[in-house]
N, C-alpha and C positions, 0 to 999 in steps of 0.2 A: 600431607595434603588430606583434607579431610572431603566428606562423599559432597557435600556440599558445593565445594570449588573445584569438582570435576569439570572440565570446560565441553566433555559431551556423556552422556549417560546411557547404560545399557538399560533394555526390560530389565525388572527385579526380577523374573522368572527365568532369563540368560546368566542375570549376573549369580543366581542362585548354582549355578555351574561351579562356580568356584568358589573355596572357604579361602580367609584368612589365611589359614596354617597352610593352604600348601603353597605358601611360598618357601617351606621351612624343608626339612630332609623327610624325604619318607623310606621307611621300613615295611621290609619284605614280609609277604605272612609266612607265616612259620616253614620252613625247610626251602624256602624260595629266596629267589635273588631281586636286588632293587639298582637302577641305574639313575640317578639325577642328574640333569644337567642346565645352567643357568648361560644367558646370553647378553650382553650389551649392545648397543651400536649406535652410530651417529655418523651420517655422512654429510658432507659440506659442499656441496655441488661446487659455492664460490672460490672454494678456497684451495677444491680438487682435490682433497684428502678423505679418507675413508676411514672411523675404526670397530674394531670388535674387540671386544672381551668374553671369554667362554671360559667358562667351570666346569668341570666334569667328577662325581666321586659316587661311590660304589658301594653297595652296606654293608663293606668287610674294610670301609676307608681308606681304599685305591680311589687317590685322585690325583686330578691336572687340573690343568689350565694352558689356554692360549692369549697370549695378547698381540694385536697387529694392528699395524700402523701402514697405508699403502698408498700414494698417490702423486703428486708433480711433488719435482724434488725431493722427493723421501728415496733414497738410491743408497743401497737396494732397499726396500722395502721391510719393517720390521715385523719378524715372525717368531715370537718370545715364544719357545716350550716349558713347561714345567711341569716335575711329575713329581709324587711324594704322597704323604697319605694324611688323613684328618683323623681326630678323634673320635673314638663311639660317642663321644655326649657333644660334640659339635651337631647343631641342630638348623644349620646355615643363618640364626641369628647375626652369625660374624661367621668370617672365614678366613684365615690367611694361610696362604701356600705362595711361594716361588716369587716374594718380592707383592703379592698382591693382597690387597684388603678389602672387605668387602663389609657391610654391615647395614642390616635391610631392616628398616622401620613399618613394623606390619601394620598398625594402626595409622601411623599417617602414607603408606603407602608410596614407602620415599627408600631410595636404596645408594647409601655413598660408598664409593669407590678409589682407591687409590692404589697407584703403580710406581713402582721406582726399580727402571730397568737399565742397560748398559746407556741407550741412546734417547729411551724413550722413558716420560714419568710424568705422571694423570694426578689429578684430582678432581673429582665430578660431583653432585649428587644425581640422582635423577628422579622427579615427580611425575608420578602418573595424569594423563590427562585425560583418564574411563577407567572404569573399573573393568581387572584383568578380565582376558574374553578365551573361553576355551573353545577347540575346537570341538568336543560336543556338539556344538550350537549350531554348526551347519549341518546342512541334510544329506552331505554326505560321509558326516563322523569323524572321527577319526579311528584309521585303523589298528589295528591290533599288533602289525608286527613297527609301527612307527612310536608309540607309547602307549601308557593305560591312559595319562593324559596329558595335556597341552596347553598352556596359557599366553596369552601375546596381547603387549598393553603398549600403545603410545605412550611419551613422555615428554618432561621439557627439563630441559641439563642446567646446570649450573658452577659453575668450576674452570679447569683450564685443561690441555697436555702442551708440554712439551717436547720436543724433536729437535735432535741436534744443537739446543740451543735457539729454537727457536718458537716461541710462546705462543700459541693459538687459543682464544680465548672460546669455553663452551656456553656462556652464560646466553641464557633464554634459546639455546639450540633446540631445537625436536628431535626426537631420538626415539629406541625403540628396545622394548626386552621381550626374552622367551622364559618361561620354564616348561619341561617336560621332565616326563620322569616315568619310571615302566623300560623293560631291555627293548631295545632294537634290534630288530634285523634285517641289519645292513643289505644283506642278498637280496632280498625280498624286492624292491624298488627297481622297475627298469629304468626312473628319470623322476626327476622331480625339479621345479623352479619355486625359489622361496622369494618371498622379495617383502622390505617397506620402504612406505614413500611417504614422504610428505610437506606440505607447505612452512614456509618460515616459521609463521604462529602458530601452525596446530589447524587453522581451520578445520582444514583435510587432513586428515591421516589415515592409512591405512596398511592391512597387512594381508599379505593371498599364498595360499600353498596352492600350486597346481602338481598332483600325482600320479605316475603310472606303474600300477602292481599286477601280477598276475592279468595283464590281458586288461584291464579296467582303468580305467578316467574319474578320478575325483578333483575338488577344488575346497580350500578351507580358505579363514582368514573374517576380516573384516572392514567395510568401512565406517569412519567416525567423520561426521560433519553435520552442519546444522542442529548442532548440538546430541544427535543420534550415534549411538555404534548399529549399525546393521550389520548380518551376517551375510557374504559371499554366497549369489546362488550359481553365477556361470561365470568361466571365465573365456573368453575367446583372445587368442593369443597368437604372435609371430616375434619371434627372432633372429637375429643375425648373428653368426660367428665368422670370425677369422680362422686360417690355415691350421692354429691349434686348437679350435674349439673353446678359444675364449671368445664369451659373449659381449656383443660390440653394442646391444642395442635390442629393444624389444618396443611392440606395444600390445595393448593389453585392453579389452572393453570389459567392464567389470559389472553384471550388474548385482545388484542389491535392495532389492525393493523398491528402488527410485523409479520414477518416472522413467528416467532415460540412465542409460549407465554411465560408470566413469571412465573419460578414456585417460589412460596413462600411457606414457610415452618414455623412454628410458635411452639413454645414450653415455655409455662406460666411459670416463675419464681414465677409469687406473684400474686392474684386477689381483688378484694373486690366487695361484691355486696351489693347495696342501698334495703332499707326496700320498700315493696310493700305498698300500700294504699288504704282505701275502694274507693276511688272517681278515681284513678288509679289503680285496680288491675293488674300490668305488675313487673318484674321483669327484673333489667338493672345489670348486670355481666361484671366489668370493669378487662381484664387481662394484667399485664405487660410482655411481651414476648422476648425472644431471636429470632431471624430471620435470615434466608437465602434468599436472594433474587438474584436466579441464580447463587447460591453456594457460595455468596458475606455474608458474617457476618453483621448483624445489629440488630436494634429495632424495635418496635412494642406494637402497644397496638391494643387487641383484644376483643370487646365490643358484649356480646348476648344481643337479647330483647327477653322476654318470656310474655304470660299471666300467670298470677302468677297460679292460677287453673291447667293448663295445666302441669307448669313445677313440682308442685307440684305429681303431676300422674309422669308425667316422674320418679324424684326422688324416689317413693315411690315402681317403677318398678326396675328400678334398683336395690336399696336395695335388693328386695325381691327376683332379681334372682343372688346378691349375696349371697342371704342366712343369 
């Protein structure tokens, strides 16, 4: 897709935030370490299904990947691991590990995807619909212990997966990717809610980090409509969990330089959450949701970060004053 048939456009002074190349591997400056990591997604509010695709590799070429598949009828729910390593001259032009494929067209800004797993097996592309948006760009940054930096771009799929046998088609879906890249540290974050949403077409898309570190309140992300991406300046936010701390439901006023902000509205069809770890104690709660965005019908995937200890307390609070 070339800049032309963007269906909404950043300032060239935001979009100047990000190059070309870093959708490609970056290297560590000398005696230091580098962490990359790439994301897909596409949720289907109609169809009740939810999926992600995540990359993850290292500048000594320790990597993984995850693929998951989560929603009505998908029982149990598919949570593909894969671990193994990539080559020094792998530059993520292509990548294949663990059954997946990956191969990102920088110039036309178009990334295909393909999976062949025990139950589950993809074939997608996905076209950008704005040029990549970092968080930079908001006036609250991004910080330092979550990457050096951040990219998050609407998209429109085209392709299929399959599940057990049964053929869900992706063609003209809206979806959504990340790169970051810079190490993380995981301790660091007492909470965080990621989330994108959006309309059938693309009208609306958007994407919001809200964060709490050290004592402090940030919000990233953006919205794209009327042909604009704007950058995220407040988010006001509530949501609901059940007895385990899976998220049932939120909303969200977002504004962004508009007149008036956007409310979104979010209600979980399906979730799955990843095991915690002694070397990571945090807990990551992925929900596939139904959405409203200014009364508009769509999708959404709505993502907690917890320290595992804390959310543990939460849950056990709960519980107890369910009785």
């Amino acid at each position: 897709m070339t800049g032309t048939s963007y269906l909404h456009r950043l300032e060239p002074a935001l979009a100047g935030l990000v190059r070309a190349e870093d959708d490609l591997r970056h290297r560590p400056a000398p005696g230091g370490q580098m962490r990359d990591s790439l994301f897909w997604q596409v949720s289907m509010a109609e169809e009740r299904i939810c999926l992600q695709i995540y990359v993850f590799a290292t500048d000594d070429g320790n990597a993984g990947c995850n693929i998951c598949l989560w929603g009505a009828d998908i029982a149990p729910a598919v949570v593909d691991f894969h671990s193994g390593s990539i080559p020094d001259d792998c530059d993520f032009s292509t990548i294949s590990l663990g059954g997946l494929s990956v191969r990102q067209d920088l110039a036309a800004q178009r990334s295909t995807l393909s999976y062949v797993g025990t139950r589950l097996k993809l074939g997608f592309s996905f076209s950008a619909l704005h040029e990549a948006f970092s968080y930079h760009a908001n006036a609250d940054g991004l910080p330092t212990w979550m990457a050096a930096n951040r990219i998050e771009q609407s998209g429109i799929l085209q392709g299929w997966l399959e599940i057990d046998g049964r053929r869900v088609s992706l063609d003209g879906r809206i979806g959504h990717r990340d790169h970051s890249w810079g190490l993380r540290e995981w301790a660091m974050p007492q909470h965080w809610k990621w989330l994108a949403a959006y309309t059938p077409d693309g009208s609306i898309a958007m994407n919001g980090w809200i964060w709490i570190a050290g004592g402090e309140r940030g919000v990233a992300g953006y919205v794209a409509r009327d042909g604009k991406v704007s950058p995220i300046t407040a988010i006001r936010d509530h949501a609901e969990y059940d007895a385990e701390m899976m998220q049932q439901s939120a909303s969200m006023s977002i504004d962004y330089g508009a007149a008036q902000p956007l409310e979104l509205k979010l209600n979980t069809f399906s979730a799955i959450r990843f095991p915690s770890s002694k070397r990571n104690p945090v807990t990551i709660t992925e929900a596939g949701c139904a959405a409203t965005l200014d009364g508009i019908a769509g999708s959404a995937q709505f993502e907690t970060h917890w320290p595992t200890p804390y959310l543990d307390y939460l849950r056990q609070r709960k519980q107890g004053a369910q009785g």
